[in-house]
C-alpha positions, 0 to 999 in steps of 0.5 A: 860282517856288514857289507859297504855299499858296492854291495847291493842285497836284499828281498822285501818281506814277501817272497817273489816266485818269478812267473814265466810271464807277467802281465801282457802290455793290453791288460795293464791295469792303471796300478801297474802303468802307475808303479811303472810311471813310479820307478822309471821317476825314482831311478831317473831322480836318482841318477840325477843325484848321483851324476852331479859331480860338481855338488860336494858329498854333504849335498849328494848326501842331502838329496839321497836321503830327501829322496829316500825319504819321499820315495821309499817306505824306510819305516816298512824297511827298518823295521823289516831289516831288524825283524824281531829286534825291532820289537826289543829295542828302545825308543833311544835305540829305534832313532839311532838306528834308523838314522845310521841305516838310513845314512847306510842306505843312502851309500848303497844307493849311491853306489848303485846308481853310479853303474846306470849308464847313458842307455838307461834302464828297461822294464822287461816284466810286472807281476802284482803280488796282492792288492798293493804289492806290485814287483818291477822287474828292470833290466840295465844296461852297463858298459863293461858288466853284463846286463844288470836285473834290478827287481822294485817291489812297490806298495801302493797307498792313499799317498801314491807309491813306495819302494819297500826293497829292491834286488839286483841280480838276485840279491835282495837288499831287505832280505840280506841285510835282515840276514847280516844284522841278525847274525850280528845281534846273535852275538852283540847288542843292538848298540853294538849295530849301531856304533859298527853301521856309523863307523862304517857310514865314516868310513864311507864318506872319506 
């Protein structure tokens, strides 16, 4: 069954062993004040976006997939998500997918980010996985939920930062949802994905 946005899931494509300790505050490299810099703007951005009741859902839409187009690897996590089907699929079927992912995307955020309150989030720990991976762990504070851990992983480039999955409380989005499409496409077709993610993405929006 393909989860609604209440439901954040999923780890990139590299699994993070959690260390007892991360970088200490005087050796921070500039890459790791850098990628810090980086999700204290995307998840300030973002709850901008969300917050502005006044905007319709078209508008709040728009933002979220401006943002998610400026701020996260989307090509990186499609591909991710879909693993080896990606490879089999169509160009036709390539587009439509990422169109109606990105779209789900979109929902999942938005769903997220509504549970920020004033307090704002906290980076607690940095680990750099390789040369260009770095992991932000966050902590956030809520009023009535116990405080929420929310892991960025980030691949740095010529072209700044990106976000290529996140997990909330344990749960990684790449990696759950890389587990529902799969068991999805073990049994039905990749447009058969498709149709279900632009059926649920409709029923999102009412």
């Amino acid at each position: 069954m393909i989860g609604g946005p209440g439901l954040i899931r999923g780890l990139a494509a590299i699994p993070i062993v959690v260390a007892a300790i991360g970088f200490p505050p005087a050796h921070t490299k500039p890459i790791e004040e850098n990628a810090q810099q980086f999700i204290r703007k995307l998840v300030d951005d973002a709850i901008s976006i969300v917050k502005r009741q006044s905007e319709g859902s078209d508008q709040l839409e728009d933002r979220l997939l401006a943002l998610l187009d400026e701020r996260f690897d989307m090509p990186v996590i499609t591909r991710l998500v879909l693993g080896r089907h990606w490879h089999d699929a169509v160009a036709r079927q390539k587009e439509a997918f990422s169109q109606v992912f990105g779209t789900h995307i979109v929902n999942v955020l938005d769903s997220h980010f509504e549970r920020y309150e004033d307090q704002g989030m906290m980076i607690k720990k940095v680990i750099r996985l390789n040369e260009t991976d770095i992991v932000i762990f966050t902590e956030v504070a809520h009023e009535f939920d116990p405080q929420m851990q929310v892991a960025w992983q980030v691949r740095a480039s010529d072209d700044g930062f990106r976000a290529v999955d996140m997990t909330s409380n344990g749960a990684s989005l790449v990696r759950t949802k890389h587990s529902e499409y799969r068991s999805v496409l073990a049994r039905d077709t990749i447009d058969s994905l498709i149709k279900r993610l632009d059926e649920l993405n409709s029923h999102d929006d009412e």
